[in-house]
Each structure stands twice: as structure tokens, then as C-alpha cells.
N, C-alpha and C positions, 0 to 999 in steps of 0.2 A: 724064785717060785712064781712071783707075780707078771712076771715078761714071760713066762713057758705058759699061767693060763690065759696070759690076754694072747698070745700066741694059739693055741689051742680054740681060745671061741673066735675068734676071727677064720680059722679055716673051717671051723663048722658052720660059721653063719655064708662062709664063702660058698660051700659044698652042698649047703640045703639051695641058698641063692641058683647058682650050676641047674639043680636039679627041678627047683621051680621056672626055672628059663624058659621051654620051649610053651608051657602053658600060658607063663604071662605075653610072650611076641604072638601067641594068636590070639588072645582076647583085645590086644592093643589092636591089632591091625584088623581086627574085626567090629571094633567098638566108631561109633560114628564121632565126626569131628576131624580138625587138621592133626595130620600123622607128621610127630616131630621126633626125631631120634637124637638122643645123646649119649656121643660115644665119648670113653675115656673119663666117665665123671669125677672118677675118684673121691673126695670129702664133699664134691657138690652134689645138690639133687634142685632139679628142676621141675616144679610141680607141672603137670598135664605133658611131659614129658617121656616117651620110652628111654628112660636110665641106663645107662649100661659100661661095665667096664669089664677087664683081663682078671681084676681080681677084686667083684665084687662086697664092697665096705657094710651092706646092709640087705636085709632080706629082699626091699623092695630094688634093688639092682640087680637086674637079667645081664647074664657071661655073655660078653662077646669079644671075641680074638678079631681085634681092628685089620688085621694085615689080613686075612682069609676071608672066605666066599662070606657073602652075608647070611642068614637063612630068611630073608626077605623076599617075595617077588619084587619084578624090575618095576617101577614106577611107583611105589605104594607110598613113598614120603611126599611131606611137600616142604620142610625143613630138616637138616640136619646141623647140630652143634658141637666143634670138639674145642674143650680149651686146656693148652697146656698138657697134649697130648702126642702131638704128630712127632715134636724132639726127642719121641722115649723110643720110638722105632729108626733103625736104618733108613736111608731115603728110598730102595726100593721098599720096604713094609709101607713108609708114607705114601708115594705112588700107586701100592697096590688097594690102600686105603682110600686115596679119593677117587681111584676107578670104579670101588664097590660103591662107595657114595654116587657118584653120578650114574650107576648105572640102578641104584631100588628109589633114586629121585624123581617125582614124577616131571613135565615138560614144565618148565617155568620153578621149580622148584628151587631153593636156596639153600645153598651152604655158608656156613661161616666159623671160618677154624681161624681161633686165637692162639701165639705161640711166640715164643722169645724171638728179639731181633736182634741176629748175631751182629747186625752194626753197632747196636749199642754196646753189648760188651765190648769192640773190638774201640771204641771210642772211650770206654774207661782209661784204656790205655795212654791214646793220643791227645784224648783231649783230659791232661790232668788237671786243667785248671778250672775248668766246667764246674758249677755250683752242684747244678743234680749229679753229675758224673760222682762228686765227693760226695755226695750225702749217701749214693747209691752205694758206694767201696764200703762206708763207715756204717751204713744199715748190714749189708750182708757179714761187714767184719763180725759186728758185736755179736749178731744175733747166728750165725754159721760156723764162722770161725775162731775161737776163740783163744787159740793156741800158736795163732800166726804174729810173728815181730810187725807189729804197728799195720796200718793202712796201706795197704800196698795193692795196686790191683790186679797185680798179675797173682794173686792168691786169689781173687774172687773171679778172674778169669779162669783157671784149673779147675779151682770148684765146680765152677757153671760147666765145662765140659764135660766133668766126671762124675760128680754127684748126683743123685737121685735117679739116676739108672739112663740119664741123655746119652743120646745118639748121635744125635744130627740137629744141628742150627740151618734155619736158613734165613736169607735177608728176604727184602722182599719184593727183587725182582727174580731168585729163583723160587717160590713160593709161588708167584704170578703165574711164572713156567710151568711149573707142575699142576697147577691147578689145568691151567690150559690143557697139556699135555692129558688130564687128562677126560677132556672134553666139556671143560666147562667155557660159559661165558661171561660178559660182564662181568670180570674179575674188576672190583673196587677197594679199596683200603680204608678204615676207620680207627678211630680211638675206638679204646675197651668201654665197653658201653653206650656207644653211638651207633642208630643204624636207622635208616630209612623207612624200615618194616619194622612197625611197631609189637611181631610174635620176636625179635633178633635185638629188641631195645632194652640196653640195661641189664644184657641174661649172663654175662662175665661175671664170675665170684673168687678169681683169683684175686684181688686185692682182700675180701674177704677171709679169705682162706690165711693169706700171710699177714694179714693183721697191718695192712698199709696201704691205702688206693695209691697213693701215689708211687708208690716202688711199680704196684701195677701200670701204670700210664704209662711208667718210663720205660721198662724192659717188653713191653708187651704191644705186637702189632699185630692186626686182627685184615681178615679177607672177610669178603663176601664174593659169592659167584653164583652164578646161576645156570642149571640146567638149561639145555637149548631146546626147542621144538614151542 
């Protein structure tokens, strides 16, 4: 009974969310100040932020479908953030994602999309004698998997493909591609919470969220890129 009504106010806070959408992306985009968009927030929320995900966790997150047109004019941000987002879509929905990004970016404008890097899972593998590699098997065993014969990583490798609705991995010189591909510049790479632009410093809450910065550091490789003009 208790999973059917947390079930039930979850889609009505999703559904009222939905429906107060299009009033709160015109008051944002009409209210003065830098225009910062975040897509995919899921358990995050970033204050002076437009918040926003597929399926809405709280009133104050406005619905937006990342793979589809945006309802933004062209040029109107001057940041956008997605973390631990783009691997939940096929790589065209990701592509068709950072084309809308760069194209409601205004000229000079930043993006910076945090997101797993498939070399390090695929380095669980090879490199088994790695200190972090085991701590990482032996964090996701305990806390994921709990029903698997011992530490093994080709169970937290399946996991990672299949679980929590992933898509698509990318390393990070297709990530680089795509970003290019689709019209960005100054594509740069940083640790989760490192960035040059002090509105982009520190604004990762996936360690947060999983209860371990450091699982964050390790699994987690972050872009910046910038609109051109």
C-alpha cells in the first residue's frame, strides 16, 4: 500500500509539475539575470537555475523531453548543465540533445555535461589490481548488488550497462565528437567540480546524491564547450 501511494503522489506532483511548465520557462526567461538551464536534474536542484527533467521529482521542476525541440528561443541561455543524463538516452536522442543545446545557447555561451566514462568501467575489468578499480567493484557490490557470488566486476560491468534505464556510454573522445558535431567549441575536460567559470564551479551533486565523492571522481568525466560566435 505504501509503494502504490508514494507511487500515486509522485505522478501527481509530476502532472501538476507538467502543467505548471510552460508558465514557469516564461517567467524564467523573462525575469532579468544570466539564463542557466538544467537539464535531466533528477534528485538535484540548483538554486537560480531553470530545473528541469522527463519526469519531474518536485513542483518546482518544469517537464522537459531532452531528445525533442526545446520551447526556448534560439540564443536565450548563457549556460546549460546536464549531469548524469545523456547515458539514459540512445546516442542519436544524445546528439539530438546537444544540437537543441547549442542551438537556445546564446554566442559565447557554455555547456557542461557530466556523464560516466565507459573507459573506466571497461578498466574494472583489465585493470584488476588497481586500488580504486577494487574499492569501486566492492562500493557498487555491497551497496547494488547484493545477491552476486563475491566481487567480481564483470557483475558491476552488466549492472552499469543495464541498470537505471542507461543507454549509451561514451569515453571521451566520442563525447568530444559529438559535442563538436554538434557545433560546439572549445571542447575542454575537467574533474567533477572543477571549472574555469566560477557560475560551472562546484555545481556536480552526483557524489552527493550516491553518498561518496569519491565513487564520483572516479566514474565520472565532465565537458565544457562553448557556443561559437
Amino acid at each position: 500500500m505504501r509503494a502504490l501511494l508514494r507511487k500515486c503522489y509522485y505522478w501527481v506532483i509530476a502532472t501538476v509539475a507538467r502543467l505548471l511548465t510552460p508558465f514557469r520557462f516564461s517567467a524564467y526567461i523573462r525575469a532579468s539575470g544570466p539564463k542557466k538551464l538544467q537539464i535531466g536534474a533528477g534528485p538535484s536542484f540548483t538554486d537560480g537555475w531553470l530545473v528541469t527533467d522527463i519526469e519531474p521529482p518536485r513542483l518546482k521542476v518544469g517537464y522537459l523531453d531532452a531528445t525533442k525541440r526545446y520551447p526556448f528561443p534560439s540564443a536565450s541561455f548563457d549556460y546549460i548543465h546536464t549531469e548524469h543524463m545523456i547515458e539514459h538516452v540512445p546516442y542519436q536522442g544524445g546528439a539530438a540533445m546537444l544540437k537543441e543545446c547549442r542551438r537556445i545557447l546564446k554566442p559565447g555561451g557554455l555547456i557542461r555535461v557530466a556523464t560516466p566514462d565507459v573507459k573506466v568501467l571497461l578498466d574494472l575489468y583489465y585493470k584488476r589490481d588497481d586500488a580504486m578499480a577494487t574499492r569501486y567493484v566492492k562500493w557498487i557490490t555491497d551497496r547494488r548488488l547484493p545477491d552476486v557470488p563475491g566481487y567480481n566486476p564483470l557483475f558491476v560491468i552488466n549492472n552499469a550497462v543495464r541498470a537505471w534505464g542507461h543507454q549509451f556510454f561514451y569515453d571521451a573522445a566520442l563525447l568530444t565528437d559529438t559535442l563538436t558535431r554538434a557545433g560546439f567549441v572549445d571542447v575542454r575536460q575537467y574533474r567533477p567540480g572543477v571549472s574555469d567559470d566560477p557560475m560551472l564551479k562546484g555545481i556536480e551533486q552526483h557524489g552527493i546524491n550516491v553518498g561518496a565523492e569519491e565513487i564520483n571522481q572516479y566514474e565520472t568525466m565532465v565537458f565544457e564547450a562553448r557556443c561559437p560566435g
